[in-house]
C-alpha positions as CSV (number, residue, x, y, z in Angstrom):
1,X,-4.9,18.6,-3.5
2,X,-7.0,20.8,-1.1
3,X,-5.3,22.2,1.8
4,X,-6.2,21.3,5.6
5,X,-8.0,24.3,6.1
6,X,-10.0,23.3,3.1
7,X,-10.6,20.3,4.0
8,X,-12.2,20.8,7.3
9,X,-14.2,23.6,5.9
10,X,-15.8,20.5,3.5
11,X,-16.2,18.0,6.3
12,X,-18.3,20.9,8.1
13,X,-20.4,21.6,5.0
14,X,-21.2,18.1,4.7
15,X,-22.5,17.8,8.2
16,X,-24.9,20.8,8.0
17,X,-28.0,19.6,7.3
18,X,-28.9,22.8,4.9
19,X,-25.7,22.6,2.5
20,X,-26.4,20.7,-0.4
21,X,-23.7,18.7,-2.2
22,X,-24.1,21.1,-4.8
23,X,-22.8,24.2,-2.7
24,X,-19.4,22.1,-2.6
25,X,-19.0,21.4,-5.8
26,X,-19.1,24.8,-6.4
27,X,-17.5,26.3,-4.0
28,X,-14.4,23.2,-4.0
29,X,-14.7,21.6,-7.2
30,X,-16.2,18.3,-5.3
31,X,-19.2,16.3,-6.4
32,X,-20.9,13.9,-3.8
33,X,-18.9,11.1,-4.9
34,X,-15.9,13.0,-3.8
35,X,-17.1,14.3,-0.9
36,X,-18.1,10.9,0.2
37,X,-14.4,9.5,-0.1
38,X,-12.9,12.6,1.5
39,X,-15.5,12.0,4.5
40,X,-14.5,8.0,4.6
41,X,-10.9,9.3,4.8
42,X,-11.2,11.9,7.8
43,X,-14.0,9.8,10.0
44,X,-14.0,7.3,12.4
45,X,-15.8,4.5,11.1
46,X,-18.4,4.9,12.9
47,X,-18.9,8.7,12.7
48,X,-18.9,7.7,8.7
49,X,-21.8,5.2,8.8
50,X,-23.9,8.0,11.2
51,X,-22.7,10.4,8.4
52,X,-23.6,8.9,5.8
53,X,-27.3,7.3,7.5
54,X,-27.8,11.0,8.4
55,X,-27.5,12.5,4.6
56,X,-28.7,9.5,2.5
57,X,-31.7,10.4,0.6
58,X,-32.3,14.2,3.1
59,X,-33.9,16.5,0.5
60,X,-32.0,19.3,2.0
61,X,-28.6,18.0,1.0
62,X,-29.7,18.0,-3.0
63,X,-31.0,21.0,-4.5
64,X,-33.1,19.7,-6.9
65,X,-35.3,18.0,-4.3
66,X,-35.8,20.6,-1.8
67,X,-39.0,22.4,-1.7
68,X,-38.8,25.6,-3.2
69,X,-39.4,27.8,0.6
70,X,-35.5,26.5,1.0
71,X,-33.7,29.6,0.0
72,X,-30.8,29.4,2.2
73,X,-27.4,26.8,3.1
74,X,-27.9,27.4,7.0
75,X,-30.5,28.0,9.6
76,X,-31.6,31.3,10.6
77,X,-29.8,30.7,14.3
78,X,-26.9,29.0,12.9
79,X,-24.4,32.2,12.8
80,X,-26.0,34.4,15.0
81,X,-23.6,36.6,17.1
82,X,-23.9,36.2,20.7
């Protein structure tokens, strides 16, 4: 059972473009399938169909099929401090 602090920190994961499934499963033990039901749980229905429209077949989401100049889980501006 992953705690709520856990759980929000998959739902952001899953959002960001640059985090592939596979950072998830090993950082929380979740493959996609997973992630997929936690998202359904947690989202407006709506919010899931954008979700999941969004990350369907986006080469940036799966490791294996991102080019091989993607070496990071975030963009460059993403955590800059301000």
């Amino acid at each position: 059972m992953l705690r709520e602090d856990e759980e929000s920190r998959i739902i952001e994961m899953a959002w960001e473009d640059r985090t592939p499934f596979e950072a998830i499963e090993v950082q929380f033990g979740l493959q996609e399938s997973d992630v997929i039901k936690l998202m359904r749980r947690n989202l407006k229905a709506g919010s899931f169909r954008l979700w999941r429209s969004r990350v369907s077949g986006r080469a940036t989401k799966h490791v294996q099929l991102r080019s091989a100049g993607v070496s990071r889980g975030y963009c460059p501006t993403q955590y800059k401090q301000r």
